[in-house]
C-alpha positions in Angstrom: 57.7 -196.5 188.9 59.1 -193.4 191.1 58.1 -194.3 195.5 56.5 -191.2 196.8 55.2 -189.9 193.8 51.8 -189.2 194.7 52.7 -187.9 198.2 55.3 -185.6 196.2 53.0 -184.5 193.9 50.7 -183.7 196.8 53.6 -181.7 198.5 54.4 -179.6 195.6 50.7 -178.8 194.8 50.5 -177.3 198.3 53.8 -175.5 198.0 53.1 -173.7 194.7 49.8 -171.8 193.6 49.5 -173.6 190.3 52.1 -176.0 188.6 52.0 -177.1 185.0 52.0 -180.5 183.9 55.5 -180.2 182.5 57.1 -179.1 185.6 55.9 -181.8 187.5 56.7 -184.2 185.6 60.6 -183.1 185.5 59.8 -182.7 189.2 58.9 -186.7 189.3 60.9 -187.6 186.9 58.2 -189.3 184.9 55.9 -188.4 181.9 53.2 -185.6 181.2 50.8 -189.0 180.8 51.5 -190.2 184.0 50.8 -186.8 185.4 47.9 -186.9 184.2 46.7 -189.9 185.3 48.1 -189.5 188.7 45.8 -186.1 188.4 42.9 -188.0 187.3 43.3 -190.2 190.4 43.4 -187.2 193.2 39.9 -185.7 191.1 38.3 -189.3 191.7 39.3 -189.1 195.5 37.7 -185.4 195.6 40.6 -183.8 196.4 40.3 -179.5 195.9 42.2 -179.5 192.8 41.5 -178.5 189.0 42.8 -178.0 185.9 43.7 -174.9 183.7 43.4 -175.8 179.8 46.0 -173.5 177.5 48.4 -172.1 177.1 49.0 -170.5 180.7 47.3 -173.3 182.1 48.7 -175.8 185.2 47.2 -177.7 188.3 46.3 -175.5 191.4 44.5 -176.5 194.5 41.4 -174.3 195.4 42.1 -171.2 197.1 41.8 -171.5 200.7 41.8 -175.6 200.4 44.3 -177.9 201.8 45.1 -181.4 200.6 44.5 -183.2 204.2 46.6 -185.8 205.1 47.0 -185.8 208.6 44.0 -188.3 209.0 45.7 -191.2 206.5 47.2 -194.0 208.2 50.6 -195.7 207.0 49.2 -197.8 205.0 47.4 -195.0 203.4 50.3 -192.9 203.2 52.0 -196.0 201.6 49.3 -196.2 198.9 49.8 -192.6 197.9 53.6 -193.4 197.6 52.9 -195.8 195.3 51.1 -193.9 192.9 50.0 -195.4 189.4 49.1 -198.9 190.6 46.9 -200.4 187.9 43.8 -201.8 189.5 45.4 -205.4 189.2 48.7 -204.3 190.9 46.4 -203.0 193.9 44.5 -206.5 194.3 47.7 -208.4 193.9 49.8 -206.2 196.8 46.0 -206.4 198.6 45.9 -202.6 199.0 42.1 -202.0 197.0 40.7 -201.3 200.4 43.4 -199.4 201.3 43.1 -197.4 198.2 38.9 -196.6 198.6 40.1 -195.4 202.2 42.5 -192.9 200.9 40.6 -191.5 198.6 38.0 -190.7 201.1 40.4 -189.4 203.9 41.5 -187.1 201.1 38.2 -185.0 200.1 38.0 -181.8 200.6 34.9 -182.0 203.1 33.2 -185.3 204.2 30.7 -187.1 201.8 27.3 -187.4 203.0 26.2 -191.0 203.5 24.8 -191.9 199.8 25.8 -189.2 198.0 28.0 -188.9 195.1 30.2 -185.6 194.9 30.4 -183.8 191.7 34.5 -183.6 190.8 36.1 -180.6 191.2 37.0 -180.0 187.6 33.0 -180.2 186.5 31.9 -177.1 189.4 35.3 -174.6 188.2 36.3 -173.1 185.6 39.1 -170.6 185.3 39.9 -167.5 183.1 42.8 -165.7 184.0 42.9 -163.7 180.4 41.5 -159.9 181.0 38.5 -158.9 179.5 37.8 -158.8 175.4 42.0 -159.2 175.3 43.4 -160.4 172.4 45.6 -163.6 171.9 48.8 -163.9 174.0 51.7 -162.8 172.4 55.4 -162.7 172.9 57.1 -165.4 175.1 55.3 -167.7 177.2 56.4 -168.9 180.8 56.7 -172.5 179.5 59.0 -171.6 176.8 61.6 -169.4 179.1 61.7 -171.5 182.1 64.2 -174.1 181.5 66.7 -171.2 180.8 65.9 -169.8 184.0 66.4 -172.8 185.7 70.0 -172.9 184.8 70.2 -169.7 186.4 72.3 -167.8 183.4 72.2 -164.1 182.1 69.5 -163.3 179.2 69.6 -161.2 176.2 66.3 -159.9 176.0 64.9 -158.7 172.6 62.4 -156.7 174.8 59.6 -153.6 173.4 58.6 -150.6 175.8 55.6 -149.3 176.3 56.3 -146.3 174.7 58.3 -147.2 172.0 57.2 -148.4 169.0 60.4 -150.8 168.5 61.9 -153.4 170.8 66.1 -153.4 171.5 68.2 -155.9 173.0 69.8 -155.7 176.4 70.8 -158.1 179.1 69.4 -158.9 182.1 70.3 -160.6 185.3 66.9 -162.9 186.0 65.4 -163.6 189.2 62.0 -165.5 187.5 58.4 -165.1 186.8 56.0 -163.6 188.4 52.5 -164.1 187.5 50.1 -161.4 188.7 46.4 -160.3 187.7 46.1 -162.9 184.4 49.6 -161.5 183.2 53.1 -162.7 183.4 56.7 -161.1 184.0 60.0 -161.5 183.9 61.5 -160.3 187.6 64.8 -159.5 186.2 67.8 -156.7 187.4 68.9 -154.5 184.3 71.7 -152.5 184.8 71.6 -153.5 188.3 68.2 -152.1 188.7 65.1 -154.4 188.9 62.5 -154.7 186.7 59.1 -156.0 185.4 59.2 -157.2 182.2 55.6 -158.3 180.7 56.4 -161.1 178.1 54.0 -160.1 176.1 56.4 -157.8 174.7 59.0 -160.0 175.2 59.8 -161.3 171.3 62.8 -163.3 171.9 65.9 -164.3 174.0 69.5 -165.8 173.8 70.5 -167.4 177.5 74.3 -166.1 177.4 77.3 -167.6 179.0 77.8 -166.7 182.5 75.5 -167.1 185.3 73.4 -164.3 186.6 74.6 -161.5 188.9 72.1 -160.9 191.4 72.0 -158.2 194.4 73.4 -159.5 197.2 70.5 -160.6 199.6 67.6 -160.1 197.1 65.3 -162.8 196.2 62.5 -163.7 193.4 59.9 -162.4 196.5 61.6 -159.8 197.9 62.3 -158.0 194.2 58.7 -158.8 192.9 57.6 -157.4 196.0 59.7 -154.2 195.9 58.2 -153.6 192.3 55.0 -154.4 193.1 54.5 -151.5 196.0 56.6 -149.1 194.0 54.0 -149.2 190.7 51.6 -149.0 193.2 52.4 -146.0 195.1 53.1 -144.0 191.5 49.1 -143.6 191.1 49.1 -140.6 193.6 47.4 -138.5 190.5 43.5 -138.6 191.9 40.6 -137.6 190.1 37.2 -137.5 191.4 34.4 -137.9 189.2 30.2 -138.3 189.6 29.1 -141.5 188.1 25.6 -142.9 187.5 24.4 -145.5 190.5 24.0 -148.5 187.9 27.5 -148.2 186.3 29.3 -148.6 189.9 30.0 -152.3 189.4 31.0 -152.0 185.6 33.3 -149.2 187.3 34.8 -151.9 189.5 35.5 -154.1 186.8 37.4 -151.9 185.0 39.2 -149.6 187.3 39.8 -152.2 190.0 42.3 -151.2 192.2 42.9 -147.9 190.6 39.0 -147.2 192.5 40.0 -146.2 195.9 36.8 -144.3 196.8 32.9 -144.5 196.5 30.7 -142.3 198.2 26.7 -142.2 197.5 25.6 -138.5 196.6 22.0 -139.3 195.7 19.8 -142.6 194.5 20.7 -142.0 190.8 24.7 -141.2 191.8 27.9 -141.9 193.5 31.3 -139.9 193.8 34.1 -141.7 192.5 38.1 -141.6 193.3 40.2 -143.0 191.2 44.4 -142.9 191.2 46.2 -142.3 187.9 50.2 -142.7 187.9 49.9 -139.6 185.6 47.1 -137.1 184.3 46.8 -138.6 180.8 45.5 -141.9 182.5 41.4 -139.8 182.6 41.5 -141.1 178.9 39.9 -144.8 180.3 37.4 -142.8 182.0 35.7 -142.1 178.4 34.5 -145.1 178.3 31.3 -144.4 180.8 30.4 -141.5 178.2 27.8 -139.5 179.1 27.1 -141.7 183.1 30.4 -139.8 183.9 31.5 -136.5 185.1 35.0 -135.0 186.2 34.8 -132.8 189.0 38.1 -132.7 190.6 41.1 -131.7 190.6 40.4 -129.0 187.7 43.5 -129.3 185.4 41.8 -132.8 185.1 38.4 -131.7 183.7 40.6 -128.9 181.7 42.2 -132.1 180.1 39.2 -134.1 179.8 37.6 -131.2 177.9 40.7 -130.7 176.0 40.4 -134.2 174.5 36.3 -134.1 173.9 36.5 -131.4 171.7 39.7 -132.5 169.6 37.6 -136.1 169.7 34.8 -134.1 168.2 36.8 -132.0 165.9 37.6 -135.6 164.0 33.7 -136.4 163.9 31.8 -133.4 163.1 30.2 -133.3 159.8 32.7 -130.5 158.3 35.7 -133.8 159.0 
């Protein structure tokens, strides 16, 4: 058995916003079944952690939760370095009571005299796949990490958007980045950076030599960089009058595209809503008839435009 397992573990929960069962257990150097029962162990004590199943899944701590361990005493502290005792290995080293008195210390908020506290994993489930998606496809994290741990160059059999094919090319990683239920590969192409979504990601060679990253750049400095720049491409906005009951469905799938609601009567609101390009009004067809364009007017010029060749396919004499 590793010393300070449990009190690493701890550490690296706090460090990282979700960490799969692999990766700590190369961390630890120990197996994905002693993980688990170490995991199992920090539920029991209440601590604010949980569990995603699948593919994309790992161990987080709650959002805004802290493992607290400032109250432990070193005997405590000792007991969480010792992690994976076996309830006979605690009575013969005489730490049982020590181990009741950890667990307490560690719960997320005190436990009310007599009461039993429900474990984490029973009140939370998590979702991070969008909407009626389909399956994953392409690459996932787990399968490209280990590569990008040895910090080489990758050939990249990688598919645009907008092409229906994908090519090879090489790429100078930085890592992954996971944002909104999706994951990408922060990599520099030609010495420019880029956000690669491994969905469309079918396959990769790691190739000899290490990578070549911009001097002074970083994972979060590059992932940030992208991130504001696709961000500040939607400057194409569209305003639009949308039926009162529709606003939350609105919000749930615009999101941050919605940078404007205004109340024009009880049955209606004014919408704004930022496109990176005009084309983007075609996910606005979706409210149907609860939505109306009203500005700017090459965008209700387009969105009439696309009705009528829409009807054209479904009138009677198609």
């Amino acid at each position: 058995m590793k010393p300070h397992r449990l009190f690493s573990m701890m550490l690296l929960l706090q460090s990282r916003p979700q960490v799969s069962t692999a990766e700590l257990a190369h961390e630890l150097g120990v197996s994905v079944r002693t993980v688990l029962r170490d995991v199992a162990w920090l539920e029991d004590a209440g601590a604010p952690i949980y569990v995603r199943r699948g593919r994309y899944g790992g161990i987080s701590i709650l959002p805004g939760a802290q493992l607290d361990t400032s109250r432990l005493s070193p005997e405590e502290v000792d007991r969480l370095r010792m992690g994976g005792l076996d309830q006979t290995q605690l009575t013969e080293l005489g730490l049982v009571g020590t181990d009741l008195t950890a667990q307490r210390k560690l719960r997320a908020r005190a436990k009310p005299p007599g009461d039993d506290l429900i474990a984490v994993s029973k009140i939370v489930v998590v979702d991070n796949r969008a909407w009626f998606s389909a399956d994953p496809s392409g690459v996932s994290p787990g399968e490209l990490i280990g590569d990008l741990r040895r910090g080489r160059r990758l050939r990249i059999r990688y598919r645009r958007s907008a092409e229906p094919d994908a090519t090879w090319r090489t790429v100078d990683p930085y890592g992954l980045l996971s944002r909104a239920g999706r994951w990408y590969l922060v990599a520099d192409s030609a010495g420019k950076p880029g956000l690669f979504p491994l969905e469309r990601l079918e396959a990769w060679e790691a190739g000899a030599g290490a990578r070549r990253l911009r001097r002074g750049e970083t994972l979060e400095s590059v992932a940030q960089e992208l991130s504001v720049k696709l961000e500040r491409e939607a400057v194409f906005e569209v305003r639009a009058r949308l039926r009162a009951d529709r606003l939350d469905l609105a919000r749930r799938i615009l999101g941050r595209r919605l940078t404007e609601v205004s109340s024009l009567d009880p049955e209606y609101v004014q919408i704004t809503v930022a496109y990176d390009q005009l084309q983007g009004i075609r996910q606005l067809l979706q409210f149907g008839e609860h939505l109306t364009l009203t500005h700017p007017p090459e965008a209700t010029r387009a969105m009439r435009e696309i009705v009528d060749a829409m009807a054209s396919i479904y009138s009677p004499r198609s």
